[in-house]
C-alpha positions as CSV (number, residue, x, y, z in Angstrom):
1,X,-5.2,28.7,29.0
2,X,-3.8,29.9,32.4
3,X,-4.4,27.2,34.8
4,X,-5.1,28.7,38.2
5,X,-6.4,27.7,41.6
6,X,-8.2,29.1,44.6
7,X,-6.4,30.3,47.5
8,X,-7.4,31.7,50.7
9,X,-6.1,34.9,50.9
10,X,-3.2,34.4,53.1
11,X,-0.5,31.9,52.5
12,X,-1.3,28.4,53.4
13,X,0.0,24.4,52.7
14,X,-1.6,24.6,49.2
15,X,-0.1,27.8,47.7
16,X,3.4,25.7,47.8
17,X,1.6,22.6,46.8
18,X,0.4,24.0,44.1
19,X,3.2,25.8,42.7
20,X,4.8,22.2,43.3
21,X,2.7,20.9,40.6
22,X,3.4,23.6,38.2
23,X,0.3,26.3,38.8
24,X,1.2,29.8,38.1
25,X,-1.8,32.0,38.9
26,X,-3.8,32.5,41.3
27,X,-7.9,33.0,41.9
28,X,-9.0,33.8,45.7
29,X,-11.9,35.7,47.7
30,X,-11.7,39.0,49.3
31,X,-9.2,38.8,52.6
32,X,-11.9,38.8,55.1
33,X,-9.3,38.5,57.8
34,X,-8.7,42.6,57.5
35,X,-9.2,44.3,60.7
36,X,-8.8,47.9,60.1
37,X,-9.5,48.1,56.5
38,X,-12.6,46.4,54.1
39,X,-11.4,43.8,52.4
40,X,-12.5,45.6,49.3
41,X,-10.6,48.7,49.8
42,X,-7.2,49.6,47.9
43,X,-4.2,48.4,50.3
44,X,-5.9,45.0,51.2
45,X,-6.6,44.3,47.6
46,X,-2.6,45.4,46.9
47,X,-1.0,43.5,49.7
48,X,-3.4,40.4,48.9
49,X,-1.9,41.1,45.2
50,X,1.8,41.4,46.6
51,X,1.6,38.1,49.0
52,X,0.6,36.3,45.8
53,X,3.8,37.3,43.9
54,X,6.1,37.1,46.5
55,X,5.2,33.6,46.6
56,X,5.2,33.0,42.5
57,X,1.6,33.5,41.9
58,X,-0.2,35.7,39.2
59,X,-3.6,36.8,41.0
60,X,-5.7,37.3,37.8
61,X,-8.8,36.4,39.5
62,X,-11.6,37.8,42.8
63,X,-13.9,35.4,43.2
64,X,-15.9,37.0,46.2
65,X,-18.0,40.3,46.4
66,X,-18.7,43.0,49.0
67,X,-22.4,42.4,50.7
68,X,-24.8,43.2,47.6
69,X,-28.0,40.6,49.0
70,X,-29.6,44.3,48.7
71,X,-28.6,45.0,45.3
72,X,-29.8,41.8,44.1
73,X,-33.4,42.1,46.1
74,X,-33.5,45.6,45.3
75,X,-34.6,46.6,48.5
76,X,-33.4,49.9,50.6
77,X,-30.1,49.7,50.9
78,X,-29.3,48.7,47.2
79,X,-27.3,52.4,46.6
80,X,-25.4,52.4,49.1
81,X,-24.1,48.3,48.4
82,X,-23.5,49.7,44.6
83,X,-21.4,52.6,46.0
84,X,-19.2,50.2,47.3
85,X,-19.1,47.7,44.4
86,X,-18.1,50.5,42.5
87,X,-15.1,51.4,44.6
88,X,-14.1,47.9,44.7
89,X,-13.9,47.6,41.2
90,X,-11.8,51.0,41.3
91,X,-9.7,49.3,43.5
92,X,-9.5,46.0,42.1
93,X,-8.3,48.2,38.6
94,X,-5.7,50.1,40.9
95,X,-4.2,46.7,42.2
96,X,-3.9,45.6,38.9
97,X,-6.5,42.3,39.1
98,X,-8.1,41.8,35.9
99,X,-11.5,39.5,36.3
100,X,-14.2,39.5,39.2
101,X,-16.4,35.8,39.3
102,X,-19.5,37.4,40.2
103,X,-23.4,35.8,40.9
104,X,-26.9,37.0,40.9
105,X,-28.1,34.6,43.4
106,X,-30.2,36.7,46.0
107,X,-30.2,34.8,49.9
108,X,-27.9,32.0,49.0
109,X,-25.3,31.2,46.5
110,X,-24.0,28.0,45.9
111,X,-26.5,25.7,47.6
112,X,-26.5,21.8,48.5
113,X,-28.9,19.3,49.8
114,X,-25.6,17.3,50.9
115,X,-22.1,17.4,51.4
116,X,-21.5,13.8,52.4
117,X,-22.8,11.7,48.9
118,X,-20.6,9.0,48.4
119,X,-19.2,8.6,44.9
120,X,-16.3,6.3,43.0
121,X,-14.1,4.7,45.9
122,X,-16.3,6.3,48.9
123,X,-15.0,9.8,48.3
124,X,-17.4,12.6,49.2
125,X,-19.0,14.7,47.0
126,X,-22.2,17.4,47.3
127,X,-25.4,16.7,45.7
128,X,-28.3,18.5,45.4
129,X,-32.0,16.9,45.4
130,X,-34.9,19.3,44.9
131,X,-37.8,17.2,46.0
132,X,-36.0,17.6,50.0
133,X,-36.8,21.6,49.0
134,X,-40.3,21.0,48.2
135,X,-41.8,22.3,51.4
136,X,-39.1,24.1,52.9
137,X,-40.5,27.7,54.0
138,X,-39.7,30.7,52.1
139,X,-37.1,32.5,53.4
140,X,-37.2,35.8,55.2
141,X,-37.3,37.7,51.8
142,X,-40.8,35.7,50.6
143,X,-41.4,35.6,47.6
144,X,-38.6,36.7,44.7
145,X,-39.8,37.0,40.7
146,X,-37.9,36.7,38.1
147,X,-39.3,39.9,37.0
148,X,-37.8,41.1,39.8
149,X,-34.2,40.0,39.6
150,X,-34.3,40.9,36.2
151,X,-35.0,44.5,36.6
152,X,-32.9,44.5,39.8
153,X,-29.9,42.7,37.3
154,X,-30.5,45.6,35.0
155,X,-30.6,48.4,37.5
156,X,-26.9,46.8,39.2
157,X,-25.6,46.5,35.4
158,X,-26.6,50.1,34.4
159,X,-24.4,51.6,37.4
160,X,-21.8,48.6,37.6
161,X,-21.0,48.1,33.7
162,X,-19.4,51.5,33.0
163,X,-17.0,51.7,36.5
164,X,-15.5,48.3,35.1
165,X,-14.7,49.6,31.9
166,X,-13.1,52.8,33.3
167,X,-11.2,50.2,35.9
168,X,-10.2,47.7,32.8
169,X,-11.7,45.0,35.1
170,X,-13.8,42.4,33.4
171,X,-16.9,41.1,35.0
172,X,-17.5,37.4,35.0
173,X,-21.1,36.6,35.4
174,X,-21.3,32.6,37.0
175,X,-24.5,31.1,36.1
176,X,-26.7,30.3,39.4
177,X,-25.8,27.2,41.1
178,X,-28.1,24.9,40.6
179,X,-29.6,25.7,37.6
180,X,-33.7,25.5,39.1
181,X,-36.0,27.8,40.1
182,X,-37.3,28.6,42.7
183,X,-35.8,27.5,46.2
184,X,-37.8,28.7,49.2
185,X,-39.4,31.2,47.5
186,X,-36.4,32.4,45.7
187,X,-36.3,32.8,41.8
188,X,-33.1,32.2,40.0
189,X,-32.4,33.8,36.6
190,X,-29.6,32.4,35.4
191,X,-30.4,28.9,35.0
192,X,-28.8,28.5,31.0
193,X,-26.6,29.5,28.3
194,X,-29.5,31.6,27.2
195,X,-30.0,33.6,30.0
196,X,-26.5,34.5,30.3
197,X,-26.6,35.8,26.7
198,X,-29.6,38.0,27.9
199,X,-27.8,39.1,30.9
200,X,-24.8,40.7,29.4
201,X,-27.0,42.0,26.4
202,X,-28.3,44.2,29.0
203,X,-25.7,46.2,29.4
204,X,-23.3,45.7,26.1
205,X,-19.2,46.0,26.7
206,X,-16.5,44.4,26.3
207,X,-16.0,44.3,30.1
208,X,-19.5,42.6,30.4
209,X,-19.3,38.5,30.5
210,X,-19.7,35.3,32.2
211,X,-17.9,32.8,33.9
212,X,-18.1,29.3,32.0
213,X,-18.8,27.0,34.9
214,X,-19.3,23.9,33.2
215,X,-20.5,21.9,35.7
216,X,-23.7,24.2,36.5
217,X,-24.3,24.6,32.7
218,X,-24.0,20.8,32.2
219,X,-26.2,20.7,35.0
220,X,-28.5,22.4,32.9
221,X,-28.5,20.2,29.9
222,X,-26.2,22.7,27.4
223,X,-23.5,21.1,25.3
224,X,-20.6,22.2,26.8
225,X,-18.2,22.4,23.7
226,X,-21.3,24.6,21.8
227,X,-21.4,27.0,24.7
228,X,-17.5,27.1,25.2
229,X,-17.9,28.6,21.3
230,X,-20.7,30.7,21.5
231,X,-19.3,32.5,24.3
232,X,-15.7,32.6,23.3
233,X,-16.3,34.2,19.5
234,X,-18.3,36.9,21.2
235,X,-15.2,37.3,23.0
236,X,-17.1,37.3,26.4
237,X,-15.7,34.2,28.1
238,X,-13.2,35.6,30.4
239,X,-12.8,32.8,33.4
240,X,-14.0,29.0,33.3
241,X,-14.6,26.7,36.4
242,X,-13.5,22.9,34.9
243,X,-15.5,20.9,36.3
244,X,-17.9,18.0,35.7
245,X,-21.5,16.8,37.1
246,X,-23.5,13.5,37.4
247,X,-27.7,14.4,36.9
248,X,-29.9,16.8,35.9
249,X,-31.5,20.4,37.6
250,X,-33.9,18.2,40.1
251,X,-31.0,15.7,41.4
252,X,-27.5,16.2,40.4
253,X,-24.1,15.0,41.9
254,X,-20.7,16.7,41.8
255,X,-18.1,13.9,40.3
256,X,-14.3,13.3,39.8
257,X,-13.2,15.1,36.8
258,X,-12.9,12.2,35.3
259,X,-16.3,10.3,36.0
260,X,-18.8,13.0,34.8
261,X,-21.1,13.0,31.8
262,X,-19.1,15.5,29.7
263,X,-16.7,14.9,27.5
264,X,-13.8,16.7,28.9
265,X,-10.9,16.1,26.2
266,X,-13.8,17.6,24.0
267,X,-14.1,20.6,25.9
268,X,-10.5,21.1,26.2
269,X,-10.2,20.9,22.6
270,X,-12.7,23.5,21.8
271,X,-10.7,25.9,24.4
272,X,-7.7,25.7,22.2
273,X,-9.9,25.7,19.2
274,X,-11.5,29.2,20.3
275,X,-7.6,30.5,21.7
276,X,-9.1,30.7,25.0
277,X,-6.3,32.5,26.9
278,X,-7.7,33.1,30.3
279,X,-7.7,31.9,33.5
280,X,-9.7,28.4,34.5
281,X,-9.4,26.1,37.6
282,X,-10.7,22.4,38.7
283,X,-13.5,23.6,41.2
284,X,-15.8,21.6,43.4
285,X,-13.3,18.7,43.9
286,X,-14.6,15.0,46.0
287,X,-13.0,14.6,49.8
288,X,-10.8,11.7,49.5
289,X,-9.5,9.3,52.1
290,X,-8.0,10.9,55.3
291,X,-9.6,14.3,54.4
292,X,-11.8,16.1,56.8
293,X,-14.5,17.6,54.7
294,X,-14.4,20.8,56.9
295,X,-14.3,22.3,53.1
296,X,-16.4,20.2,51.0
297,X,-15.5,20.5,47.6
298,X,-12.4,22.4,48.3
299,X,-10.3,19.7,50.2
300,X,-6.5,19.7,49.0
301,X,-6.1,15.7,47.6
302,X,-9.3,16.3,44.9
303,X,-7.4,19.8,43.7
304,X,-4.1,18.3,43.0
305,X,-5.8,15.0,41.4
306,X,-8.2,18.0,39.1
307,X,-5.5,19.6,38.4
308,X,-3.1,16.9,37.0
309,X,-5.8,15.8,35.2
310,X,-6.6,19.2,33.9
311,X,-2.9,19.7,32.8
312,X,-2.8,16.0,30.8
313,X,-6.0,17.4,28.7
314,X,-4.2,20.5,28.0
315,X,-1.3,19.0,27.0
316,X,-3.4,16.3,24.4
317,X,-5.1,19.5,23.5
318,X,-1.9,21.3,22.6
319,X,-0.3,18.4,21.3
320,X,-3.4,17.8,18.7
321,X,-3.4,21.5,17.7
322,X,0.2,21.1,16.7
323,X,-0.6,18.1,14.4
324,X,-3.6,19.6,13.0
C-alpha cells in the first residue's frame, strides 16, 4: 500500500509535516490558483507534478475534475465539458499521474448537514441528518432520475473510457457521499458496492474502476473487508480513502479512525491479503483542540493522528503476513 495524503497544490506547512512522519506520495486537486493557463492543461499539471518531487513527493493521485455539472445533468453543454475531460486526461497521461478520484454527484458533491458535531474529547466532526433535508426545495436543476444519471453515466463513460486507456490513466469512480437518494430533488446513483459494479460494467477496461472510500460504503451498510475483495480480484480497486463512520444513510457521523464501527485492523489485513499496491490516505479527519475548522475534515492535527494510526495497522498487517 502507498500511503499518501492530500495536498493543496502549492507547497504549504503540511507537505513538510508529512514527509516528517514518513509519507511519500502525494494525492491533490487541480491548481486552481493558475492564472493564464486551466488548471487542467499540460504545464500546470507538469509543474504541479514537478513541485511535488522537488519536495520528495510521488503525485500518483488528482482528486478534482474540470466543470462537468453538465455532463452529469446531461444538459447542453455536456460536449463541450467532455472535450475538455478528455484533454485533461491527455494531459494528466503526459504529466505522468496515474489515477483520477472522480464522482457522479450532479449539483453537490460531498454534502453535510454539519460541520461542528462534537465527538470523543469535543473534537469536531461533520454529520449528516436527512430528516433536516426533508423539505428543503429542489434545487435549480428540479427534479434528477436515476434513469437519468444512469444514461447520462453511460453516455460520459462511452466517450471518457477509451481516452483513459490511450492516456494509461486509471479512473477511480468514488461512490456518492452520502449514500441516499434523493437530496433536493437530486438522485444519487451510487449509493453501494453494487452500483459501483454496474457502473464500471458499463463501459469494461482495465482503466475503468472505483475509489474504495470506506467510510461512504460503511455508511451504506457493506462489509468493508468483502468489498475490499470483491473489488480488488477484479483488479479494479485502484485508490482507497481510510476512513471510518458512526450511523447509517439517514444520520451518520464522521469519527476518529479509531472510534468507528469498522473493524480497521480487518480491513488492513484484507489489503495485504488482496496485494493491494496502490495509493490510500486517512480522509475526512475530526478538528482537534486549537484548530480552526476553516477546513472541516481536512485540519492538519486529525491527518497526522490518521495517519500514524494508518501506518501501525500496516505495519501489524505486514508483520502478520510475514508469520502467516
Amino acid at each position: 500500500m502507498q500511503l499518501a495524503e492530500m495536498f493543496s497544490s502549492m507547497p504549504n506547512r503540511l507537505w513538510h509535516l508529512a514527509k516528517q512522519v514518513g509519507i511519500d506520495y502525494a494525492v491533490s486537486g487541480l491548481a486552481w490558483e493558475e492564472k493564464v493557463e486551466k488548471p487542467w492543461d499540460l504545464m500546470p499539471l507538469i509543474r504541479m507534478k514537478q513541485r511535488f518531487n522537488d519536495s520528495g513527493l510521488d503525485l500518483l493521485v488528482i482528486e478534482s475534475m474540470p466543470p462537468s455539472n453538465e455532463i452529469k445533468l446531461g444538459t447542453a453543454g455536456r460536449d463541450a465539458e467532455i472535450e475538455q475531460f478528455q484533454r485533461f486526461l491527455v494531459n494528466m497521461g503526459a504529466a505522468g499521474i496515474p489515477v483520477l478520484c472522480y464522482n457522479f454527484m450532479a449539483q453537490f458533491n460531498w454534502f453535510r448537514t454539519s460541520t461542528t458535531t462534537r465527538t470523543r474529547g469535543g473534537a469536531l466532526v461533520s454529520s449528516y441528518d436527512h430528516s433536516l433535508m426533508q423539505d428543503a426545495p429542489l434545487t435549480e436543476a428540479g427534479v434528477v432520475s436515476e434513469a437519468q444519471l444512469w444514461e447520462n453515466l453511460h453516455y460520459f463513460m462511452e466517450r471518457i473510457v477509451p481516452v483513459a486507456e490511450q492516456a494509461k490513466v486509471k479512473l477511480a469512480l468514488h461512490p456518492d457521499d452520502p449514500p441516499i437518494t434523493p437530496i433536493r430533488g437530486v438522485s444519487r446513483i451510487l449509493r453501494s458496492a453494487s452500483a459501483l459494479q454496474r457502473a464500471i460494467d458499463l463501459v469494461p477496461s482495465a482503466y475503468n474502476g472505483i475509489t474504495m472510500c470506506q467510510g461512504t460504503l460503511a455508511t451504506a451498510g457493506e462489509p468493508i473487508p468483502q468489498t475490499i475483495r470483491h473489488f480488488a480480484n477484479q483488479g479494479k480497486l485502484f485508490f482507497v480513502h481510510f476512513r471510518d463512520v458512526k450511523g447509517t444513510p439517514e444520520k451518520f457521523e464522521e469519527t476518529f479512525h479509531d472510534d468507528g464501527k469498522t473493524n480497521m485492523l480487518e480491513a488492513m489485513h484484507t489489503y495485504y491479503e488482496v496485494g493491494f499496491d496502490g495509493p490510500a490516505r486517512p480522509d475526512h479527519v475530526p478538528t482537534l483542540e486549537g484548530e480552526s475548522n476553516e477546513y472541516p475534515g481536512y485540519e492538519t492535527l486529525g491527518r497526522l493522528h490518521g495517519i500514524g494510526y494508518i501506518r501501525g495497522l500496516m505495519e501489524a498487517a505486514e508483520a502478520g503476513r510475514n508469520r502467516s
